[in-house]
N, C-alpha and C positions, 0 to 999 in steps of 0.2 A: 481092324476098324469095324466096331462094330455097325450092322445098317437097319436103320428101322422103317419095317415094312408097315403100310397100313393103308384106308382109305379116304379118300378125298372127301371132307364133310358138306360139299357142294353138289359135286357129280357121282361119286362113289366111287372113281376110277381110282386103281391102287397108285401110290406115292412112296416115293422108297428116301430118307433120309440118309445120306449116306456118311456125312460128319456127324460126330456125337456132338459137334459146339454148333450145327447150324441151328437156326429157330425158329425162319420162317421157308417153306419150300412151294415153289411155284407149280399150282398143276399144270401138267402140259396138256388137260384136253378142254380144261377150263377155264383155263389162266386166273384162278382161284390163290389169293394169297392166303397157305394156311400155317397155321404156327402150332406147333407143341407145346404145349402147357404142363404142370406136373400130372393131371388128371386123364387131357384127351387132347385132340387136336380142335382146333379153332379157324371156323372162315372168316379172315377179316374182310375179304371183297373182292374183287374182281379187280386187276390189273390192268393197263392199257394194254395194248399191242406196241411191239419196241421200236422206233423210230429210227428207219435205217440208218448209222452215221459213216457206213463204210468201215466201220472198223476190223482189223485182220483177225481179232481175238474173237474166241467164240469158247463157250461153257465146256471144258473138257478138255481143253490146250494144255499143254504142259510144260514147265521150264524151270529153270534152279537159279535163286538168287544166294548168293556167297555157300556156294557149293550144296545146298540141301531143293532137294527137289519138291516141286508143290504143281497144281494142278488148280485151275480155273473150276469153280463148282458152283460158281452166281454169278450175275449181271443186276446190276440196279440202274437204272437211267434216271438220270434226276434233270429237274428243269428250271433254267437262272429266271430268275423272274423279269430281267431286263430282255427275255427271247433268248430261245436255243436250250441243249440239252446236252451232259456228256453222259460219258461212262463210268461205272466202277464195280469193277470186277476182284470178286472174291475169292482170294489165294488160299489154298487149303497145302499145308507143308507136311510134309511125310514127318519131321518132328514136333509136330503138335504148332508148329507157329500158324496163325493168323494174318494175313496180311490183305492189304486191298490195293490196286492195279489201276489208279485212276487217268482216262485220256479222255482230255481235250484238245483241239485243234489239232491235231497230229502229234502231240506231248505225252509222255507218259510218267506216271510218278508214282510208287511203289514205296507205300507206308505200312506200320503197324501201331499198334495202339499202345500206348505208354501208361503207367497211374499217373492221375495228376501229383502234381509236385509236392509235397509234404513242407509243409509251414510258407509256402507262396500262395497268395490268392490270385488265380487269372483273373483277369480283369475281367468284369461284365461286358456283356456283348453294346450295351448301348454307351461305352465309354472308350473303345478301345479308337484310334486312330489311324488312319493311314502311315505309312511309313513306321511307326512308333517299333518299337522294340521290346515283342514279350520278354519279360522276366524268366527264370527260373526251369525254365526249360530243359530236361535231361538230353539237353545235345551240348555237343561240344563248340558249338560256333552259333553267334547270336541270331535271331530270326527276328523279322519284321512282317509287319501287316500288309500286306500284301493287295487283298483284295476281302471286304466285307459286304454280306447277300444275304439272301434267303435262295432255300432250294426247295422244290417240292419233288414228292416221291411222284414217279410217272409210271415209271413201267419195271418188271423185272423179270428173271429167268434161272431156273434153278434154284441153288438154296444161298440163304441168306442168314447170316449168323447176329442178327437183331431183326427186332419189332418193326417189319416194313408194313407201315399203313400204306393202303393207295391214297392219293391224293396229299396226305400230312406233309406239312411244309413246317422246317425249322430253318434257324438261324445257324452260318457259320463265317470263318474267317481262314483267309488261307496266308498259309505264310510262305518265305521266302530266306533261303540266306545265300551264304559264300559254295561254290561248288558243288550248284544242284540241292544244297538241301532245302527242302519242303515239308511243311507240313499244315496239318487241318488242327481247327478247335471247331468240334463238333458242340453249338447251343442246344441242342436239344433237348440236354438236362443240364443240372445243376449239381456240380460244377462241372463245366464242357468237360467232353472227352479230348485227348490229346491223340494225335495221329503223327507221329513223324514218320521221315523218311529222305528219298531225292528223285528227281528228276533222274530217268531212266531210257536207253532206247533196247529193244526189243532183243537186239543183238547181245546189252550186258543180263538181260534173264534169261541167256541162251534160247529163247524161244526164235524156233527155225523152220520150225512146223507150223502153217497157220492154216486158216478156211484158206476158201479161195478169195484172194483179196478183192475187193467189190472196191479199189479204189480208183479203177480206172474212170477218167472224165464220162460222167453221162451226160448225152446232153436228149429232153425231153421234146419230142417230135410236135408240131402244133396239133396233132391227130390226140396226142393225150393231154394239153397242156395250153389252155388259154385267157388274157386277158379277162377277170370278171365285169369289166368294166366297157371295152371295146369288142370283146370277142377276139380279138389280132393272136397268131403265133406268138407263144413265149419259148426261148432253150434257158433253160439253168444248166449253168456249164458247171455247177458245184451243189448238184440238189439236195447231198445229202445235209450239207452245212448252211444253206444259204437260207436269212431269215425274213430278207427285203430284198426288194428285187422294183426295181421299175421297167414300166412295159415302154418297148423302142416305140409303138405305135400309138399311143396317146397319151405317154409321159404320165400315167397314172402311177404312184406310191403302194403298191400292194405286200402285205403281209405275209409271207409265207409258211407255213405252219402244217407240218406232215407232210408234204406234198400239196397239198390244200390251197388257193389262192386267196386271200380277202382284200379287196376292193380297200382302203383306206381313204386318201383324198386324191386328186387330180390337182397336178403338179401346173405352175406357170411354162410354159416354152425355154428351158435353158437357154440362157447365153454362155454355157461353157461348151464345149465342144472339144472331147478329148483329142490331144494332138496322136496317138496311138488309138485306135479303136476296140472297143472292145470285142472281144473274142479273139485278137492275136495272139499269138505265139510266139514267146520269146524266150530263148539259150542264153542262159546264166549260167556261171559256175555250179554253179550248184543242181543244174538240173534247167529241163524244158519247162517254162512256168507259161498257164495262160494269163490273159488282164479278163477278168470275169466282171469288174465294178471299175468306176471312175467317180473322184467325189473334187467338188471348189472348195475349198476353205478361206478363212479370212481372218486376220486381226486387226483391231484398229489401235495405231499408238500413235499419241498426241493429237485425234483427231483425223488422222489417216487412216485409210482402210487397204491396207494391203493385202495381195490375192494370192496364190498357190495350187496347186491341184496334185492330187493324189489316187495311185491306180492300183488297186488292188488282185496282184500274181496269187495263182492256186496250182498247185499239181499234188493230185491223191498222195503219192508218198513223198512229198518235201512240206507240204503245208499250206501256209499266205504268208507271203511276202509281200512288201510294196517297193511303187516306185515313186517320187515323191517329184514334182519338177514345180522349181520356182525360179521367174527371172530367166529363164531359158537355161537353167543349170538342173542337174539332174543328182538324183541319190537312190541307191539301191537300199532297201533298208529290212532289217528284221528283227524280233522281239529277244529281249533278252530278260532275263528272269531281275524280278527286283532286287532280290537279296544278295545279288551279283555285284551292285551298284551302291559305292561310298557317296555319301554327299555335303558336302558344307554351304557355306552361305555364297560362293563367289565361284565354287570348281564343285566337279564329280571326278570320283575314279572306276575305274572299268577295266580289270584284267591286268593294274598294273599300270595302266597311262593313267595322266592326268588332265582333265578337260575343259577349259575355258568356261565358265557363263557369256552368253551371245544375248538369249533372248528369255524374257519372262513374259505373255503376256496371254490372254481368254481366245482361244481358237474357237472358232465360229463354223460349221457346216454351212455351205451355200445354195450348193445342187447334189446331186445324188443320180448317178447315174449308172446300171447296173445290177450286180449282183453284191449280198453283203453279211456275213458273217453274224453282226448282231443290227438288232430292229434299229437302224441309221433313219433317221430323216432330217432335211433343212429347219437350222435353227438351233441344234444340238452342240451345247459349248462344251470346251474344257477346258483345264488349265493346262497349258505348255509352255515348259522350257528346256531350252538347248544347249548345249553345251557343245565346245569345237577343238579340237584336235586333228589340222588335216592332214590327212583328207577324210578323216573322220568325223562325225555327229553323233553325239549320245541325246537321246530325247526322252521326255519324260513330260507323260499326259496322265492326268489326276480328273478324274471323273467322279461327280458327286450325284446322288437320287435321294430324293423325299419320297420316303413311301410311308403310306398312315399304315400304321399298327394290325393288322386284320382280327386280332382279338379286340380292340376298343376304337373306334374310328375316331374319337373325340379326342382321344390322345395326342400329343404334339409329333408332330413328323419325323420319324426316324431317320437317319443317315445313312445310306449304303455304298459303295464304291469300290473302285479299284485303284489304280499305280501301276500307268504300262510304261514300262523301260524300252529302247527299242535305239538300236545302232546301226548308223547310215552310215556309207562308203560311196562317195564322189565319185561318179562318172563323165566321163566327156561326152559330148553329143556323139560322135564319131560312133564310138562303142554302143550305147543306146541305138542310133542307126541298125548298127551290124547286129546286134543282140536280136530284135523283135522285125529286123528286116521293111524298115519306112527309111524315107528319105525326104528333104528339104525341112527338117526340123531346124527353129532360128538359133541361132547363136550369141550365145551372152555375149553381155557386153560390160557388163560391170564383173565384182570379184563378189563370188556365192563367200558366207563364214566358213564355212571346211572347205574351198577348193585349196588344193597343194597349189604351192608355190613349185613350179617345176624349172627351176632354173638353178638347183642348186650344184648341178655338174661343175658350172662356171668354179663355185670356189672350189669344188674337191681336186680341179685342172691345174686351178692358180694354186693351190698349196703344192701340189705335185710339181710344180714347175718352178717352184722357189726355191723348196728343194734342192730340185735338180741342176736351178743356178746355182746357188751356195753350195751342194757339192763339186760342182764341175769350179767354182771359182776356189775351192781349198786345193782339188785335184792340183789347179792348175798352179799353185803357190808351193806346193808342196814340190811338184817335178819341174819347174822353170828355176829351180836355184835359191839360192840368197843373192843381197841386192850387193854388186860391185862399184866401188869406186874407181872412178879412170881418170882422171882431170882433180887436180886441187891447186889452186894458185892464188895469193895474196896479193894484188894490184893496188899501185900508189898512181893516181894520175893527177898530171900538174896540174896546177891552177889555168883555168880557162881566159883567153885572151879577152873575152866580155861574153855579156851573158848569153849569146844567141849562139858561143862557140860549142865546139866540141871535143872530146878528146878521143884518140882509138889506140886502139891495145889489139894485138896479135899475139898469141900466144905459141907455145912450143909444138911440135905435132904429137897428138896422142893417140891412142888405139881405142875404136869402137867395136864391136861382135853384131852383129848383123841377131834380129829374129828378137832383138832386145828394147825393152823403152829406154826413154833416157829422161831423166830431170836433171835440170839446171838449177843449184840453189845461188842466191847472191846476199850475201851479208856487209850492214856499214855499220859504223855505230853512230849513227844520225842521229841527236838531238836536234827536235823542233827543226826539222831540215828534211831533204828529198834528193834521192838521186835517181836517175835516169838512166837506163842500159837497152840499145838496140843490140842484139849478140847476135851472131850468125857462125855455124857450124858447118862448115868448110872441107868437103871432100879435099882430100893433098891430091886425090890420081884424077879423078873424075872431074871437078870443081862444082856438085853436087852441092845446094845449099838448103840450107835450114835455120829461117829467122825464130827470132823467139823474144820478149820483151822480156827485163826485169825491171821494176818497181817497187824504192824501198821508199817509203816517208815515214816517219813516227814525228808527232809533237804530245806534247805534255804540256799541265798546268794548272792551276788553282783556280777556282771560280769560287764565290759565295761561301770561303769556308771548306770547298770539298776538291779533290784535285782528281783531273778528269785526263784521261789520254787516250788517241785514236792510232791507227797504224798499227808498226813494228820494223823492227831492225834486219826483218829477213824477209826474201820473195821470191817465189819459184815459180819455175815453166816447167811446161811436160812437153815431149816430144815421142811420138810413136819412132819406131824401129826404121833403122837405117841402114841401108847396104855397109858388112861389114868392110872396114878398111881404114887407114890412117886420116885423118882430121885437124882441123887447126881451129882454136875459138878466136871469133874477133867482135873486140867490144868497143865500142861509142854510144862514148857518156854524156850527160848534161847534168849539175847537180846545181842547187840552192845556190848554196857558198862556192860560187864558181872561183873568188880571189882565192880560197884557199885550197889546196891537194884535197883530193877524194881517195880516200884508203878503202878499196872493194874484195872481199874476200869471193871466190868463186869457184863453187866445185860441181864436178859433173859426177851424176852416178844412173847405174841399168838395174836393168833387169829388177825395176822397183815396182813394191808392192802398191797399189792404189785400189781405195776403196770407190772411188768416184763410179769406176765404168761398171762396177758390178751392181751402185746403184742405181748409174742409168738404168739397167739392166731391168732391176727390180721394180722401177720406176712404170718402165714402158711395160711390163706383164702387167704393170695394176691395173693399167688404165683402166681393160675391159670389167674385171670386177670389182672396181670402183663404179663405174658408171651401170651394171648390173644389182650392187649394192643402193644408187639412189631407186633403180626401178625398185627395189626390193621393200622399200620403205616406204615410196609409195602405193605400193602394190597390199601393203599393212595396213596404211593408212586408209585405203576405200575400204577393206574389208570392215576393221573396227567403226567405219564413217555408218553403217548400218545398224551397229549396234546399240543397245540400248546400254550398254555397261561398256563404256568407251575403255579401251586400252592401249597398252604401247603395242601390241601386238608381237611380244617378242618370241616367234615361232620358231625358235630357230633349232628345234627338235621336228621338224615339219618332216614327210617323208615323201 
């Protein structure tokens, strides 16, 4: 590699270029941006000083992306015009690649530069759309608009393989797709540059070696750090990131800017009062996060204004996170890249689920309390909507800015914005309690769109137990036998002496088996007629009884053309099991046609199969998840009763 030595046409101090592709090279004792030209080197100006963001990367690191090693050799900091600033750091690769290392928020995304597309025109920067879907793009998976801004050059370090004006501000757009991929369209010229790449963490560029991380929480002592307004102690518990900040002591709006405080306006006396305070400390999965900001929001739909409140978690190496409580129900939630996130007109998907539409409607900023990432203040809307899957929430806030043109102020208002994605996980109070360590937080009382339904043990108990009736009910059919006949006897009884008589019948003795049921069938061939039988089964050793009713009637007959019949010619009795041993059947009868004989056929049989008591059986297990099943419906019903896109609510993939 060759390195070009030379002097600083500012200070005269020597400058050593050490990539042949870099162009501009930051002096280090002037902070002089100088660039190489084909003739001589060039001062473009003087640089800021770099704007600590805590970041672990520093000019000189080293790490390998898909096996080839490269080496950090710039720093650019660039500035959103909406407040705040990230990084982008300049990867210089042992095989000639180029690559750039950009972090925001604790995110890291590792691009290169691509040609633009050959016979696709990129869209111009004042045309392009949120969410939309560039074209022609040399990736393999489509990308979306992401987020559209202006950035201004701030500050840098080291060398830089373009034209870095100080101060020069252009236009870009970041993109978004499936599996981390990202990339940039650089407006700076015409036609933008293309930047792809993906979202990356520190571990896949094997960098293992870093400064010393500067990301432990600082908090700034009232000795160096005060209200412009009050004079009062300020702590920024996030100083490197934090852009607003309101003061505890006169509820003044101030701006945060390098370190720097500016006075903005003086806020009315909140009427919000976080139920967690901030500066707590709370243990999440994921790590110890503090709540550094607390903010009200609001929507009004059909002339209601509903309220909410959201707390903004920080820890140097996990990020911001939030926690979001509405209704006395709570969500843990964090950003997820847009290009992650399918959408239609009624559902979103996200990793694979599928997620309800709940809520569409202008979220409203109320109060502001704390510390806060970008320049927040009361009054500040967006568009949100929700989508539900619980005990999940996919959310998605569409931010819109009019800014006039800074080359022609006459000009019509340009449009800037973003598309933040972002996936909540329902927690119960309990858990919130134990997590951040407070107690007597209230307890809902209606049903949140993603709280789970936790009751679904009940059926996975009752399938299992249905189961295990119907097998325990085949077991038991399969080893109790087949069913035995014991008794069959054809009976003629005389005509009855009048009709209030009766006739009895004794029968021969037969043999019963103990451990067995018994049914009793009785057949006549009764036209339009009825017989009557009290029967009693008659221990012979013991004189052990057991009544049991038979009941035959059948009629027939023609009405209006159509011919109808009720009844039938047969009827039976059950009888549970009886001590085995010899037995005698005895019948009295009463029938219709008492002048004429009653001809009764009757036979006894065991050990029979009956469907009846297995569905008692099945019967009394429902009960409970049946009567679980209407909680379960109405338990849909209030959920969906919130929403603005009413549904059946059929969750029944809930977890």
């Amino acid at each position: 590699m060759s390195v070009l030595v030379a002097n600083c046409p500012s200070c005269g101090a020597p400058i050593e270029f050490q990539s042949g592709q870099s162009i501009v090279k930051i002096c280090e004792y002037c902070r002089s941006a100088v660039a190489r030209t084909d003739r001589d080197l060039k001062d473009l100006g003087k640089v800021a000083e770099l704007v600590e963001t805590g970041s672990p990367l520093d000019v000189g690191v080293r790490g390998k992306w898909k096996d080839v090693p490269f080496e950090l050799t710039g720093r650019a900091q660039l500035g959103h015009e909406m407040g705040g600033q990230w990084d982008e750091w300049y990867a210089t690769f042992s095989n000639g690649w180029l690559g750039w290392l950009a972090e925001a928020q604790g995110r890291f995304y590792i691009t290169f530069q691509y040609p633009s597309p050959e016979g696709v025109e990129v869209p111009p920067f004042d045309q392009l759309q949120l969410g939309q879907s560039v074209p022609g793009l040399p990736w393999p998976t489509p990308l979306i608009v992401a987020e559209t801004g202006r950035a201004t050059a701030l500050g840098a370090k080291g060398e830089i393989p373009y034209l870095l004006t100080p101060g020069e501000t252009y236009y870009y757009a970041d993109l978004s797709g499936v599996n981390g991929a990202f990339g940039t369209l650089d407006y700076n010229q015409s036609p933008p540059l293309v930047f792809l790449g993906q979202q990356v963490t520190l571990a896949d560029l094997g960098i293992t070696t870093t400064r010393t991380p500067e990301r432990e929480e600082r908090r700034v002592g009232a000795a160096h750090l005060s209200c412009p307004n009050c004079a009062g102690p300020l702590e920024l518990r996030a100083p490197d990131k934090t852009e607003r900040v309101t003061c505890p002591n006169c509820n003044s709006l101030l701006d945060v800017n390098q370190g720097q405080l500016q006075f903005l306006k003086a806020l009315e006396k909140p009427w919000f009062q976080p139920l967690i305070p901030i500066g707590t400390v709370g243990e999440v999965p994921e790590g110890k996060l503090t709540v550094i900001g607390a903010m009200a929001r609001s929507v009004t739909i059909e002339g209601t204004q509903y309220f909410w409140s959201e707390y903004l978690l920080y820890h140097p190496q996990i990020g911001f996170r939030w926690l979001v409580h509405s209704d006395d129900h709570w969500n843990y939630v964090r950003a997820v890249p847009p290009g992650e996130v399918s959408e239609s007109p009624k559902s979103a998907s996200y990793q694979g689920k599928s997620y309800k539409i709940f809520q569409d409607a202008q979220a409203r900023v109320e109060v502001v309390l704390g510390e806060f990432y970008w320049k927040v203040e009361a009054g500040e809307q967006v568009r949100g909507v929700d989508y539900v899957k619980p005990p999940y929430m996919l959310s998605k806030e569409v931010s819109t800015v009019y800014v006039t043109n800074p080359d022609d102020a006459t000009r019509t208002q340009r449009v800037t914005g973003e598309i933040n994605w972002s996936h909540g996980t329902y927690m119960d109070v309990p858990q919130i309690e134990k997590a951040f360590s407070v107690s007597g937080l209230p307890r809902p009382s209606g049903v949140a769109p993603n709280q789970p339904y936790k009751h679904w043990w009940v059926y996975k108990y009752w399938l299992a137990f249905i189961v295990l009736t119907l097998l325990l009910g085949f077991v038991t059919l399969v080893f109790s036998g087949s069913t035995r006949e014991v008794f069959s006897q054809t009976v003629t009884l005389p005509p009855l002496p009048n009709a209030d008589g009766t006739q009895v019948f004794f029968s021969e003795p037969f043999q019963l088996q103990g451990r067995r049921n018994i049914k009793i069938v009785g057949e006549s061939a009764v036209q339009n007629a009825w017989v009557y039988l009290e029967g009693d089964l008659i221990n012979d050793e013991t004189g052990l009884v057991q009544s049991f009713p038979i009941e035959i009637s059948y009629y027939q007959g023609v009405e209006d053309g159509e011919s109808w019949s009720e009844g039938g010619q047969t009827d039976s009795a059950y009888s549970s099991s009886m001590p085995s041993g010899r037995y005698v059947l005895r019948l009295e009868g009463q029938w219709e046609r008492w002048q004429q004989p009653a001809v009764v056929t009757v036979k006894i049989e065991q050990n029979v199969t009956r469907g009846f008591n297995l569905l008692i059986a099945l019967i009394i297990l429902s009960i409970g998840p049946i009567a679980m099943l209407i909680y379960h419906v109405s338990f849909e019903h209030k959920r969906w009763s919130e929403s603005m896109f009413s549904s059946s609510g059929d969750d029944s993939d809930d977890e």
